[in-house]
N, C-alpha and C positions, 0 to 999 in steps of 0.2 A: 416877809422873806426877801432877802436879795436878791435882784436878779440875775445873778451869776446860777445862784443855787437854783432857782424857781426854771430858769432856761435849762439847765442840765439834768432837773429830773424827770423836764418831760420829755428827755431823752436826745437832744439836739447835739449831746458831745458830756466830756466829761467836762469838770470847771474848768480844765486848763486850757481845752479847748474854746467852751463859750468864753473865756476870757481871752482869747486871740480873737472870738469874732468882735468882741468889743474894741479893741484894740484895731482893728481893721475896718470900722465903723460897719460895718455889718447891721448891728442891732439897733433899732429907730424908731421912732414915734408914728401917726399916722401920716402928718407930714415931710416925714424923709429926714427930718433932724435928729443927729447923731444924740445916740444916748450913752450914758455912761453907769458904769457898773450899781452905781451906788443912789441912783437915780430914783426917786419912788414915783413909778407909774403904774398906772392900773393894769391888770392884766391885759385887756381888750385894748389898749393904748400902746401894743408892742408889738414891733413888727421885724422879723428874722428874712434877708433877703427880700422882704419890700411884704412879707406873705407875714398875716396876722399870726398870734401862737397859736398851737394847737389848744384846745379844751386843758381848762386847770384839772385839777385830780376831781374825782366823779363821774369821770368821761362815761357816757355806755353809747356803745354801736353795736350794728345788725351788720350780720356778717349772710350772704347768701352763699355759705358753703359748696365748693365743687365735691362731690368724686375724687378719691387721689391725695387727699391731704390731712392731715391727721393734728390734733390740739393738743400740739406737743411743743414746746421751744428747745428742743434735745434733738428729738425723733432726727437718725440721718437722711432720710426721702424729704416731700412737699410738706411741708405746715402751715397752716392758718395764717402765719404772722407774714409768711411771704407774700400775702394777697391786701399788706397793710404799710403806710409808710415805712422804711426800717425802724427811725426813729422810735415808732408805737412800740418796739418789744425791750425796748429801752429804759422803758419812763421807770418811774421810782416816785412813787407803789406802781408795781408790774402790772400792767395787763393780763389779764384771765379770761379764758371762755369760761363762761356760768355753765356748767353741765362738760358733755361733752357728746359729741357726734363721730363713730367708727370712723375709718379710711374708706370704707364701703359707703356710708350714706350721706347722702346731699340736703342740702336747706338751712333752716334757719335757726344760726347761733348766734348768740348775744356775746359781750365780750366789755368788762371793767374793771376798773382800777379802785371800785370803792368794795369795802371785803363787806358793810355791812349790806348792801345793797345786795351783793352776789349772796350773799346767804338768807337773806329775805325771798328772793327768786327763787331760791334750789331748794326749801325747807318744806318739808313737807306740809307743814301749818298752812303756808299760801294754796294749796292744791290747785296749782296754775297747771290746766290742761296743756296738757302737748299733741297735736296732731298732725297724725305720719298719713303717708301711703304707702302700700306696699303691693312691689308684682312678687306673684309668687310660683315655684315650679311647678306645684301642681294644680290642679281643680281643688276651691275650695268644696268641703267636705257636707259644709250648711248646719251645723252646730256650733261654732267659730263663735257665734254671738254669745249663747248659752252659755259656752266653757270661758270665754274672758270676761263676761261680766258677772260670774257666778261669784268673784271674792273666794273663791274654793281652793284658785289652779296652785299648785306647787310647781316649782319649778327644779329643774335637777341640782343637789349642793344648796338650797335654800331652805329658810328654817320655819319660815312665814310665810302664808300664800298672801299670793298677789292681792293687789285690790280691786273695785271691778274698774274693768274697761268698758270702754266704749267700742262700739264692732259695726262697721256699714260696708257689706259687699259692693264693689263696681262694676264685677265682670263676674266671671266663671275665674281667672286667678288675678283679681288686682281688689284691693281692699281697703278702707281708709280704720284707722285705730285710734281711739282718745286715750292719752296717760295722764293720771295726776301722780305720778311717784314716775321716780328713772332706776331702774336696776341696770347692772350689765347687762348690756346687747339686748334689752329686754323683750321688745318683738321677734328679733329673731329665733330668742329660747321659746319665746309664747308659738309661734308656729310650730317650731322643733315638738315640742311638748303635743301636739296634734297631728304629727304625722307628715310638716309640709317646709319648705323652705322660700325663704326669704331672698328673693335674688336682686332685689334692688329697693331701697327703701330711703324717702324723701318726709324730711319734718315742715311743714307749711308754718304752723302755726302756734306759735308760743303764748300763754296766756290771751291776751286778747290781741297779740302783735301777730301781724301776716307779713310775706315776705313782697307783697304785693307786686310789682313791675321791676322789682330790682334785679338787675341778671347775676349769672351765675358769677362767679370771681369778684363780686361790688361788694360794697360797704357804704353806710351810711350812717352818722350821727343824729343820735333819738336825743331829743327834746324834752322838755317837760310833758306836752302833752301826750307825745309818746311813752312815758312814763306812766300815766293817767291809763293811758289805753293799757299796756301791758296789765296792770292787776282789774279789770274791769271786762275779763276773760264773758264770753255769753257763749261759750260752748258745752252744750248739753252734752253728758256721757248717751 
């Protein structure tokens, strides 16, 4: 791939832009020597204002989701993508959040540009646990466990019940929940469907990935062995 094209899909300008930054000696080698458009260097060998490129296409990152922002590249309020270089909502193949997390809840979303990758995550076949917590308004009831892990619950407008969850009390109202499937707002309706509401609710843990020390508004690029980790999930329902 040229690097005119290879620079503009991961989003740094359109070609006629990264063609002025060639043009403006801009784009470089690791030793500051001016490169030219037509130049075959390796990826890892290119440098845009003195700073390496970003990740070729396969990219995946862990996004520590705020409160307030919604996985939308449309939506007129906060989005995800504003907590990411601009460039990232740019690239070409798009960045994607794998799943999605309401405007309501906080934690840990992943985010790629490879479709088969993202649908090997989200498919049910992997049954990659997800684990929340949740406060909630009222006192739990103390049957919470029995009715989401029964495989029974029907949910309102659904045609299949659920599968079973996983259910560990904290408090009198805070709760932790294991998912292997994602429905709409699906904790939420699971309390609703019991008589309780969901007034703040945080995902820690994706397959075998936690969001470990990362603060809220960060992002960080997963690795191989992050990869390794993610389907190597040891979370008991």
């Amino acid at each position: 791939m040229k690097l005119v094209k290879l620079i503009a899909n991961l989003g740094y300008g359109s070609r006629k832009q990264v063609a002025l930054m060639f043009r403006e000696g801009r784009v470089t080698d690791p030793a500051g020597e001016v490169l030219y458009a037509d130049d075959a260097v390796a990826h890892a060998d290119v440098r845009v204002d003195g700073e390496p490129l970003d990740p070729p296409q396969g990219l995946l990152l862990m996004l520590h989701k705020p409160v307030g922002y919604t996985c939308s590249t449309k939506d007129p309020g906060r989005v995800v993508y504003d907590l990411l270089p601009p460039r990232f909502r740019l690239r070409d193949p798009i960045l994607s959040t794998v799943g999605r997390l309401d405007r309501d809840t906080s934690g840990l979303l992943l985010m790629t540009d490879d479709g088969a990758l993202l649908h090997r995550i989200t498919s049910p076949k992997s049954h990659l646990p997800k684990v929340y917590e949740a406060t909630l308004a009222n006192d739990l009831r103390g049957d919470e466990a029995a009715v989401f892990g029964s495989g029974t619950l029907m949910l309102e407008s659904e045609k299949t019940p659920l599968a079973p969850a996983g259910f560990e009390a904290l408090g009198p109202r805070r709760a932790r929940i294991t998912l292997v499937e994602g429905r709409y707002h699906q904790i939420r309706r699971m309390f609703a469907a019991v008589g309780n509401h969901v007034e703040t609710l945080h995902r820690h843990t994706l397959g075998g990935l936690g969001l470990g020390e990362l603060p809220a508004g960060q992002w960080r690029l997963l690795g191989e062995a992050d990869r390794a980790t993610l389907f190597s999930p040891n979370v008991p329902l």
